[in-house]
N, C-alpha and C positions, 0 to 999 in steps of 0.2 A: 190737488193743486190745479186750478185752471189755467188757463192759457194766461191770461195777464200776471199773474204770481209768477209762472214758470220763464216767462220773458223778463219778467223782475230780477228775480233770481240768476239769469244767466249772464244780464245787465251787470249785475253784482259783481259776479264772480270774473268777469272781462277788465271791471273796473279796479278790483284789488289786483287782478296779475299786472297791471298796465302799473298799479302801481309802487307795486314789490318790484317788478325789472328797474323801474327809472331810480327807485332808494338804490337798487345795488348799483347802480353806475353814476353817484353823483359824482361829478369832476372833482369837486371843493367839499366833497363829504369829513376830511376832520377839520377845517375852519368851521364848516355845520357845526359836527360834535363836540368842539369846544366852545363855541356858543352858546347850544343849549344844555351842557354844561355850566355854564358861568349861571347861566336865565335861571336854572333850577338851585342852584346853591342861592343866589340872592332870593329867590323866591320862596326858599324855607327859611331864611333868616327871621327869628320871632313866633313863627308857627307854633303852636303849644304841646303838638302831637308828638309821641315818643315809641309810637309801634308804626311804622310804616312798610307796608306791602307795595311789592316789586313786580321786575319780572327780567327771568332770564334773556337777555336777547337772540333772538332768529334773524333770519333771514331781511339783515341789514338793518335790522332795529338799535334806534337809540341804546348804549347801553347806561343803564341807569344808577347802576350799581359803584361807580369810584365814586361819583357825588354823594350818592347814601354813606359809604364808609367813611368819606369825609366829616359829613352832619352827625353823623353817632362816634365819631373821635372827637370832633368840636364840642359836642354836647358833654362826654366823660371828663373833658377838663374843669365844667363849673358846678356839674350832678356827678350825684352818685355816680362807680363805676355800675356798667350793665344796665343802664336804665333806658337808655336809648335801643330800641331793636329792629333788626329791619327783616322782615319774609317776603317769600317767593313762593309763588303757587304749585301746590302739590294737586293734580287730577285723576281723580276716579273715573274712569273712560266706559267703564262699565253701568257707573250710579249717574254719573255728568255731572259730577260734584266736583268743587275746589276748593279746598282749604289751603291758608298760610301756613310754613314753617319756618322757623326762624332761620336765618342766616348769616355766616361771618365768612368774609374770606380764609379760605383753607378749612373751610368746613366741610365734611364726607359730602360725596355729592354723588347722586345714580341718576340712569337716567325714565326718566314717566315713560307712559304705554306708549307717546309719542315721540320717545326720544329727545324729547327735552331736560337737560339736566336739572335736577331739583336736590334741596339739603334729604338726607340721610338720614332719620333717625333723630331730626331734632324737635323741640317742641312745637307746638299747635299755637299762633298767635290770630287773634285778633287787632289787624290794621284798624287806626283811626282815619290815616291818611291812604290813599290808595293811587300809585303813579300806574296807569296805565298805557301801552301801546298805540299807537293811532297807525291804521294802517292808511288811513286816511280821515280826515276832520271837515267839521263845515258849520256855517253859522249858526248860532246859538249855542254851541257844543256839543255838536253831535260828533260820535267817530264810528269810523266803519273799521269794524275788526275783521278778523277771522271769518267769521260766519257759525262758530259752534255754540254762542251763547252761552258759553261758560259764567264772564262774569255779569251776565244777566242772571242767571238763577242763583249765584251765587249772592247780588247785592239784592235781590227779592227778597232772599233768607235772613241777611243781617237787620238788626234790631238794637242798635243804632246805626244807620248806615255810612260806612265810612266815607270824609271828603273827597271825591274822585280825580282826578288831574291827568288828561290825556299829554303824552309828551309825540312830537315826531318834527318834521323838519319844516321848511315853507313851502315845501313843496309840494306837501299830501293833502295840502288846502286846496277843496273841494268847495268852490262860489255856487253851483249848482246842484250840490247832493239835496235830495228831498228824503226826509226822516221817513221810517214806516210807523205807525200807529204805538206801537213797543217801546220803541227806541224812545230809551233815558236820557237828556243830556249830562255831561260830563258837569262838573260844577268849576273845572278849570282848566284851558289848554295851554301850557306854552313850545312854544318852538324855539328855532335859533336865532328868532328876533325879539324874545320874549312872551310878556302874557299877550295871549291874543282872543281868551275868554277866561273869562267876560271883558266886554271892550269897554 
């Protein structure tokens, strides 16, 4: 790593804690989350996708999950029961692999090498749709995660690659982030004002 990578990098890593502090202390954080609540229920209305992958919430993330349980009980009233499914990423910390498992509320739940709780013992799904974190976003749809490129290796491997949609608030928008060479955009972000990509 050279001196501009390593100044990159630490750029980075300054810019997601600046922005994990300011998520945990919004003033108006559940007007937010019921916002981008409402934005995500309208905006699966019509979607064709019936396997959708998640994610447990951290450290002030949207939680995404009662709007999913809503969409797969809406769905059972006019389909099939069980047809609608939603997973949550299961990680091999060892391989840096992530797969989906399926998930319901009150489903056994442990927790990953990180301490993140994940389903128990349930099946292996393949997301069509894929609601991802944003720990911060920026135009054209780019998000800044984590940093461990989980679901970069992970949507490299699928074959069909599932629709992506970063969720987080207005406030993780990033007018000046610059993408690095890797970086995938999202194919959709909304916040608590709605879609905001594609504009």
């Amino acid at each position: 790593m050279d001196n501009s990578d390593e100044q990159r990098a630490l750029a980075k890593k300054a810019l997601r804690q600046r922005l994990l502090e300011q998520r945990l202390r919004l003033p108006d954080r559940e007007q937010r989350v019921d916002l981008l609540c409402r934005a995500m229920r309208i905006w699966l209305v019509g979607r064709p996708d019936t396997v959708i992958g998640a994610y447990w919430p951290i450290k002030g993330e949207f939680n995404p999950l009662p709007a999913l349980h809503r969409w797969k009980e809406d769905g059972e009233l006019v389909e099939r029961p069980q047809l609608r499914k939603i997973g949550l990423p299961v990680v091999d910390k060892v391989h840096k692999t992530m797969t989906f498992h399926a998930w319901y509320p009150g489903c056994p739940m442990e927790d990953d090498a990180y301490g993140i709780p994940k389903p128990k013992d349930t099946e292996v799904i393949t997301p069509t749709l894929l609601f991802m974190a944003c720990v911060g976003y920026a135009p054209g749809g780019y998000r800044l995660g984590y940093g461990g490129g989980f679901y970069d290796r992970m949507l490299a491997a699928l074959d069909p690659k599932p629709f992506t949609v970063g969720l987080g608030f207005g406030t993780d928008f990033l007018p000046d982030f610059s993408p690095e060479p890797h970086d995938i955009p999202l194919n959709a972000i909304l916040n608590d004002h709605g879609v905001v990509w594609p504009v």
